[in-house]
C-alpha positions in Angstrom: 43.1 -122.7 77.0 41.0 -121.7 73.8 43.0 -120.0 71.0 42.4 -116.9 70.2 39.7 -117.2 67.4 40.5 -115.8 63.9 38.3 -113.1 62.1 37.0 -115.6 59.9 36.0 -117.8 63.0 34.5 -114.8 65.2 33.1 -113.1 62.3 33.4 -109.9 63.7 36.9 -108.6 64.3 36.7 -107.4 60.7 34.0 -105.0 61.8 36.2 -102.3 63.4 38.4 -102.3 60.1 36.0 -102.7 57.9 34.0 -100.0 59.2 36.5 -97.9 59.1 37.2 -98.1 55.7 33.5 -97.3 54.9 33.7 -93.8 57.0 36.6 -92.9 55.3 35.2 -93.7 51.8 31.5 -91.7 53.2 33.9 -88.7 53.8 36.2 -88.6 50.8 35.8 -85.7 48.8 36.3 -87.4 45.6 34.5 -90.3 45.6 31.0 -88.7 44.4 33.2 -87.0 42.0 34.8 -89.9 40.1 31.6 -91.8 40.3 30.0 -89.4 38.2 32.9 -88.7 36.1 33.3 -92.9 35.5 29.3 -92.5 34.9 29.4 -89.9 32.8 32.1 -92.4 30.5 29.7 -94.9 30.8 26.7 -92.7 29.3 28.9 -91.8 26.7 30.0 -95.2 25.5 26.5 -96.4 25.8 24.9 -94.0 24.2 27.3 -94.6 21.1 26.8 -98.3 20.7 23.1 -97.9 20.9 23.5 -95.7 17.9 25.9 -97.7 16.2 24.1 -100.7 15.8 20.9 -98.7 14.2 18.1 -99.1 17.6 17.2 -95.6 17.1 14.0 -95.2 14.0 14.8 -92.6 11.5 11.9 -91.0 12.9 13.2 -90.1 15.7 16.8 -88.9 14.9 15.4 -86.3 12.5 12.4 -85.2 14.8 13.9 -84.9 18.0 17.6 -85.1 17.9 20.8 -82.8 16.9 20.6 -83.9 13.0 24.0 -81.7 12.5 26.8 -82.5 10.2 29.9 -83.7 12.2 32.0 -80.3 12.0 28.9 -78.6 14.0 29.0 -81.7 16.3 32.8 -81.3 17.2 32.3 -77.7 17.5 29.3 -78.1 19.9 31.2 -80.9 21.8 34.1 -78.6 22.5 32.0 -75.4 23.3 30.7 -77.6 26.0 33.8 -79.8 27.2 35.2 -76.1 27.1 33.1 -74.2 29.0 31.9 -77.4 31.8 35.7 -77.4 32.9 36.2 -74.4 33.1 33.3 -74.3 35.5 34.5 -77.1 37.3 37.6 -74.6 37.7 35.6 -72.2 39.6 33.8 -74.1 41.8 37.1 -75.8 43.4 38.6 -72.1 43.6 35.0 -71.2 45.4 35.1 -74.6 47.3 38.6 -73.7 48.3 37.7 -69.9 49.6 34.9 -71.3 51.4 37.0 -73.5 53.1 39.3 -71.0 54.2 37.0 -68.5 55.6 35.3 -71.5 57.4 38.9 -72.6 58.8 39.6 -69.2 60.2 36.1 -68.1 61.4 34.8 -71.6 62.4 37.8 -73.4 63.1 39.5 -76.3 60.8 37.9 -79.0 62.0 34.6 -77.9 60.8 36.7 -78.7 57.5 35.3 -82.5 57.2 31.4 -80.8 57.2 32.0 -78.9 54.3 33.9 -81.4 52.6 32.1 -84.2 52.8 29.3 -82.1 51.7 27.0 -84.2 49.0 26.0 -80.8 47.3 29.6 -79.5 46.5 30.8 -83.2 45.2 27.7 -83.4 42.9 27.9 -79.9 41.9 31.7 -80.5 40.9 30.7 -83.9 39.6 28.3 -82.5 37.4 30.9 -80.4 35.5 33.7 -83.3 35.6 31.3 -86.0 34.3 30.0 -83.3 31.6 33.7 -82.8 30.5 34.1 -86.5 30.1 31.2 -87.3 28.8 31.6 -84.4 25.7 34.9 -85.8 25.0 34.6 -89.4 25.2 31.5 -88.3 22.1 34.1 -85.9 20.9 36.4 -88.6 19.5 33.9 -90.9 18.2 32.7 -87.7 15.3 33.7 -88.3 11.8 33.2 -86.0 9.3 32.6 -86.9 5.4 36.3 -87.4 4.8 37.0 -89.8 7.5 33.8 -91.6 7.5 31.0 -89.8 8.4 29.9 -90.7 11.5 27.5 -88.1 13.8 26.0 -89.4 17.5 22.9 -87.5 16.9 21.3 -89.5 20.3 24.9 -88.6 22.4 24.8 -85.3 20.7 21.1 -84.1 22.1 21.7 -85.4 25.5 25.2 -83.6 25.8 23.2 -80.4 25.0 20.9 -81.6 27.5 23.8 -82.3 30.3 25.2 -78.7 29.1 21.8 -77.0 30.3 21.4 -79.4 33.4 25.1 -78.0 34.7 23.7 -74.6 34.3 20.9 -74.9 36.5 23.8 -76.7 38.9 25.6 -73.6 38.8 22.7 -71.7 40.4 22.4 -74.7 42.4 26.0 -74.5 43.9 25.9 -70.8 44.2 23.1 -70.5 46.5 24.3 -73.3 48.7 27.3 -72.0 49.0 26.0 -68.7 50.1 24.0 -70.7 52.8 26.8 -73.0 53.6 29.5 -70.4 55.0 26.7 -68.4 57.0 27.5 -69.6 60.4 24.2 -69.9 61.8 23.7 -72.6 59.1 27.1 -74.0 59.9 25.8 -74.2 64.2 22.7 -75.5 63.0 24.0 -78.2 60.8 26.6 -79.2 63.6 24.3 -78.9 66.6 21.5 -81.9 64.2 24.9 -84.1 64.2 25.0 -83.7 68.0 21.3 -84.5 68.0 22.0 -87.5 65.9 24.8 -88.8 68.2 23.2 -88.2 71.4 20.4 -89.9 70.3 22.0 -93.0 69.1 23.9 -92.9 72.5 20.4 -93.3 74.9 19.3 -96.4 75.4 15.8 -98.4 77.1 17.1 -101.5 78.0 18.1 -101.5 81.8 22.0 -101.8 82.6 23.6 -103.7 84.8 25.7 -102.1 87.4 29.5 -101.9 87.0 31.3 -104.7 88.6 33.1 -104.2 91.9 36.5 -102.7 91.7 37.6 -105.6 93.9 37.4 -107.5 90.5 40.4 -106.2 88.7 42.7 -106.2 91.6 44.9 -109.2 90.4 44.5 -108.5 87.2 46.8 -108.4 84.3 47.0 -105.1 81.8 47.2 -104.6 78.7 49.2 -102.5 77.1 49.2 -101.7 73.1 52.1 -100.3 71.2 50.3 -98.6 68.7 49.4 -94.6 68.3 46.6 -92.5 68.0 42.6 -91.9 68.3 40.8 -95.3 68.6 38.3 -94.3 66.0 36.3 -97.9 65.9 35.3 -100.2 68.4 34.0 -104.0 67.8 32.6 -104.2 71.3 30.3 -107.6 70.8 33.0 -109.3 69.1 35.7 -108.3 71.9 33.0 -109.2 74.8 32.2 -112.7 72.5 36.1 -113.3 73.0 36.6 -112.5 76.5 33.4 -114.9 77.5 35.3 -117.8 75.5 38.3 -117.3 77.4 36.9 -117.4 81.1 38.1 -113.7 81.7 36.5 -109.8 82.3 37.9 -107.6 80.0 37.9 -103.6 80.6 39.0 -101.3 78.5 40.8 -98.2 79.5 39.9 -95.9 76.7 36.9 -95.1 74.6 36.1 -93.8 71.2 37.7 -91.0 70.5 40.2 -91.4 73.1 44.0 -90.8 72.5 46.0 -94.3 72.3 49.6 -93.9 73.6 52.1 -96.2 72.6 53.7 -98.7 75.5 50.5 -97.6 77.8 48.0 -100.1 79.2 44.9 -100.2 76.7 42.9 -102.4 78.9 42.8 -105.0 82.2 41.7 -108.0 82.4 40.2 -109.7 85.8 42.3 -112.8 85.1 45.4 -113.1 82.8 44.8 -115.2 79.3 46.5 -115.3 76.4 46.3 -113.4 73.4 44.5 -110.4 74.7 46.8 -107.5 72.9 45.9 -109.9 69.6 42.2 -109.7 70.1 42.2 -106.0 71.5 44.2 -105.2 67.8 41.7 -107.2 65.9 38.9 -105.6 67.4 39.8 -101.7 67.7 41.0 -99.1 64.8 43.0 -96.5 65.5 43.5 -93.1 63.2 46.0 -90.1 62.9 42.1 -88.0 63.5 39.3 -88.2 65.6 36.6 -89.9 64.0 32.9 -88.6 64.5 31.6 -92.4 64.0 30.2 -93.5 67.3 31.8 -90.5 69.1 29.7 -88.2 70.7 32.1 -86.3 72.2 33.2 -85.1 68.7 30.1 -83.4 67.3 29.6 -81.8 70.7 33.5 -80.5 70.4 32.9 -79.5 66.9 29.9 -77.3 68.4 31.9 -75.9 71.2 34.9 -75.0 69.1 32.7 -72.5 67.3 31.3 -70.8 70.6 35.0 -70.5 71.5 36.2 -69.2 68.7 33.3 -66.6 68.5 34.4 -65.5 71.9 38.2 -64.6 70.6 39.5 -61.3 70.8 39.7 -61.5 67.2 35.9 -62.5 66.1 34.2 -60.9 69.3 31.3 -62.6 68.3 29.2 -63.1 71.5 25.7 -63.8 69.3 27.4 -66.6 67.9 28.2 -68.1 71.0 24.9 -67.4 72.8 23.5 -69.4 69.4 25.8 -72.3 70.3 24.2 -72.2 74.2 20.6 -72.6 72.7 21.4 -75.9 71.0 23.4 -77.0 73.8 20.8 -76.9 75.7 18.6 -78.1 73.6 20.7 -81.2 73.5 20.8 -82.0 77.1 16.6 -81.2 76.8 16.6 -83.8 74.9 18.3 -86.2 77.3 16.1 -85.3 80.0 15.0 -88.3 81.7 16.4 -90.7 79.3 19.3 -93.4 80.1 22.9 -94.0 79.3 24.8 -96.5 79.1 27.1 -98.2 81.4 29.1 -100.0 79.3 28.7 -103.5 80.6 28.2 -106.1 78.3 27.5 -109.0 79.3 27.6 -113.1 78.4 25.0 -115.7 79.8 24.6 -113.5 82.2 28.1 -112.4 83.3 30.1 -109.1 83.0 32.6 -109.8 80.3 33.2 -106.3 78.9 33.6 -102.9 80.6 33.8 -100.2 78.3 34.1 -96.8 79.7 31.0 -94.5 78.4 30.4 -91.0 78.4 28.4 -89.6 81.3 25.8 -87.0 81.8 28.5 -85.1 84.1 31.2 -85.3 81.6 29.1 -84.2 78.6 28.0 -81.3 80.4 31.4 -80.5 81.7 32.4 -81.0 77.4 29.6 -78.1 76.9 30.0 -75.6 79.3 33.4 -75.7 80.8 35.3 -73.8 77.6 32.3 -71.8 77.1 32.4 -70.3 80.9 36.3 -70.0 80.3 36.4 -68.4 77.2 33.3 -65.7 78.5 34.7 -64.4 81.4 34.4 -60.7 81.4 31.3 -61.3 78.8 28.0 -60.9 81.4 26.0 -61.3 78.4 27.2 -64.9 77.7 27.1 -65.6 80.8 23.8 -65.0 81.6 22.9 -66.4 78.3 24.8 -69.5 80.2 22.3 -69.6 83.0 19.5 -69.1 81.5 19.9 -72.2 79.8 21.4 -74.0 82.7 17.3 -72.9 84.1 15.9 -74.1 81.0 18.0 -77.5 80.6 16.6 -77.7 84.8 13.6 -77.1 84.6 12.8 -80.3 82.7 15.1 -82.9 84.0 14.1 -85.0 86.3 16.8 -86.9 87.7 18.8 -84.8 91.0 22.0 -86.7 90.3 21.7 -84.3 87.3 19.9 -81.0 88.4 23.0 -81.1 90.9 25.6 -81.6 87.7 24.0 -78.2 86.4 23.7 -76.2 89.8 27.6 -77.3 90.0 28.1 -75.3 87.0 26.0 -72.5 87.8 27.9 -72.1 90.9 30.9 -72.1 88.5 29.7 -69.0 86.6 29.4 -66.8 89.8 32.7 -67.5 90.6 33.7 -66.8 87.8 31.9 -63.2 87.4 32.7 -62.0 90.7 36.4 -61.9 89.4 35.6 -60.8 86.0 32.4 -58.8 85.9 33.0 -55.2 87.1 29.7 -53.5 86.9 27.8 -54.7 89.6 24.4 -54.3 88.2 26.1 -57.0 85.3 26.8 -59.1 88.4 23.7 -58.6 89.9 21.6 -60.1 86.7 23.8 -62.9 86.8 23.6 -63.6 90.8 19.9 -63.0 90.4 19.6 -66.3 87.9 21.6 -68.2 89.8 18.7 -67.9 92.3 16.4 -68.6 90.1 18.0 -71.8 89.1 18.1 -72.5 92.8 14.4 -72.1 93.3 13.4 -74.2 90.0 16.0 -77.1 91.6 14.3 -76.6 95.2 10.8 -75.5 94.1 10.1 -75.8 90.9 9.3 -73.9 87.7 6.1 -71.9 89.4 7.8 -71.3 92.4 10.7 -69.7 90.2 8.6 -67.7 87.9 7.0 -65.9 91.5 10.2 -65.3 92.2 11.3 -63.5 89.5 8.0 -61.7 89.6 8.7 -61.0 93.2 12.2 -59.2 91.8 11.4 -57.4 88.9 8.3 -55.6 91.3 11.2 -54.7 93.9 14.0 -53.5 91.4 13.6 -49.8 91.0 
């Protein structure tokens, strides 16, 4: 039997890990930050060798640059190490106020968008890499009694940096203003569930799933570990299971919760080395990662909807908002295809990897929603009216069955929850109309309606 190959053999059981570690570094707050604040250091240093060893003509340093004495420069270096900190002061408390009214409005994991925001880490990098940069120049003055030393060239371009962190100011102002509004905040969430979705269609045809007659003396796999399988090395684990003669099928997916002692996977014939290779190619987190999960975004995107709907909020716009790019979402995967999540290896299956479905992301999108909105007939109807939109331009039944399904749900619903009947009526009326786009198309639907609105008094 082949051993189990190493990472540097396989060369790609390191990708789960290593990709990882690259997400997490993309969404550290701080990273930006220091970059600019070891940059800024760097600048400084520089700057002050260049002038040391005499590259700038005399020209030019009493033209064009600070040609101060070194008590003015040490007074101008302080103003604006000073005054940059402080700044960089209040833009974490505003960063941290933000955050707060974004937890409790939007919900808290909406957190990691405003986070790993690039314009807040430059903004507060600008001011931390101005503060370094004035006092790594700072020490290197001399006046006349210690030497007389003056960094006219570090001198001008700190003035320089002091102006450019004004104009950041503004900068960071206005975007923060536009940052906490929460249409911005829907629309920025619903272009990451465009994003994901996207990456998640696919034109090459897919094979069908092997019979379940395949995996019924096989062997599980069961992992001790804990938590949200954030990465996934799926070549490298389908690479693996090929070598070893064997059809591997994992029991969870991205984003998927990884209990400890519970079978991770099943494999069509029993090998060695399987909860090894599994380990080597999977990473698992205390949080649900967004990389590769599209699940996540479209979460994010309902959590807001929900929470609009509260008792607390009551903000039904906010939810109708989210139903537009919902919709808009599933527009987009009209007529396109997903995967299966069969790989396979000269030809055979050797990895079955479960994959989100058309049914279950529509089931993510409208099943909270619908929860959270009975008693709310204009959220509802909001509801169907995109269920007639999303309809009216996908193609496949399998699907246009999916969203009569939830349609059907949404009556239900109202008939227990809506007390005026002409509310219920509006909402009975549309699912109709959904019905005659499904049977008849979108002409046929439109005469309909035109056939209602002329009989309603």
């Amino acid at each position: 039997m082949p051993a189990l190959p190493t990472s540097s053999e396989s060369g790609g059981f390191l990708n789960a890990k290593l990709q990882k570690l690259i997400d997490q570094l993309t969404d550290a707050f701080w990273l930006v930050p220091t970059a600019m604040v070891l940059g800024g250091i760097a600048l400084a240093l520089g700057l002050l060798q260049v002038e040391r060893a005499g590259l700038l003509p005399d020209r030019v340093l009493s033209e064009w640059l600070y040609n101060g004495g070194g008590t003015g420069a040490r007074t101008l270096l302080g103003a604006i190490a000073a005054s940059s900190i402080g700044v960089a002061s209040t833009v974490f408390s505003i960063t941290i106020a933000a955050l707060s009214l974004a937890a409790a409005q939007m919900g808290p994991r909406l957190l990691r968008n405003f986070t790993r925001d690039r314009g807040v880490q430059l903004s507060l990098g600008a001011f931390l890499g101005t503060f370094s940069y004035a006092l790594m120049v700072l020490r290197s003055v001399r006046t006349q009694e210690e030497g007389a030393f003056t960094p006219h060239l570090a001198l001008s371009v700190g003035i320089l940096l002091a102006f450019g962190c004004v104009a950041v100011l503004v900068y960071f102002v206005d975007h923060m203003a536009n940052r906490i509004n929460v249409d911005t905040v829907v629309e920025l969430v619903s272009q990451d569930v465009h994003q994901a979705l996207a990456a998640l269609k696919t034109e090459q045809p897919q094979p069908p799933l092997p019979p379940a007659r395949l995996w019924q003396h096989g062997a599980p796999v069961r992992d001790g570990r804990r938590g949200y399988l954030q990465h996934l090395d799926e070549d490298a684990l389908a690479d693996w299971a090929a070598a070893q003669g064997t059809v591997l099928r994992l029991l969870v997916r991205r984003g998927d919760y990884v209990f400890p002692g519970t079978p991770i996977a099943v494999l069509s014939v029993p090998v060695a080395g399987a909860e090894e290779a599994i380990r080597a190619a999977t990473a698992l987190g205390d949080t649900r990662g967004s990389a590769g999960d599209a699940e996540y975004a479209v979460r994010q995107l309902v959590e807001v909807a929900v929470r609009a709907l509260s008792p607390g909020i009551n903000d039904p716009h906010t939810a109708m908002s989210v139903l537009h790019r919902l919709g808009a979402a599933l527009c987009d995967l009209a007529g396109s295809q997903l995967p299966h999540g069969v790989l396979l290896r000269q030809g055979q299956v050797a990895l079955v990897v479960p994959k989100v479905s058309y049914a279950s992301l529509s089931d993510l999108m409208f099943h909270m929603i619908r929860q959270n909105a009975q008693g709310t007939p204009a959220v509802l109807i909001r509801l169907l009216d995109v269920l007639i939109a999303v309809a009216s331009c996908e193609p496949e039944e399998a699907r246009r069955q999916v969203l009569l399904g939830h349609a059907e749900r949404v009556c239900i619903d109202a008939r227990h929850t809506v007390h005026n009947p002409l509310d219920l009526h509006d909402i009975l009326e549309r699912q109709r109309t959904l019905q005659a786009v499904l049977e008849h198309g979108v002409l046929a639907a439109i005469g309909a309606v035109d056939a209602a609105a002329s009989a309603s008094p």
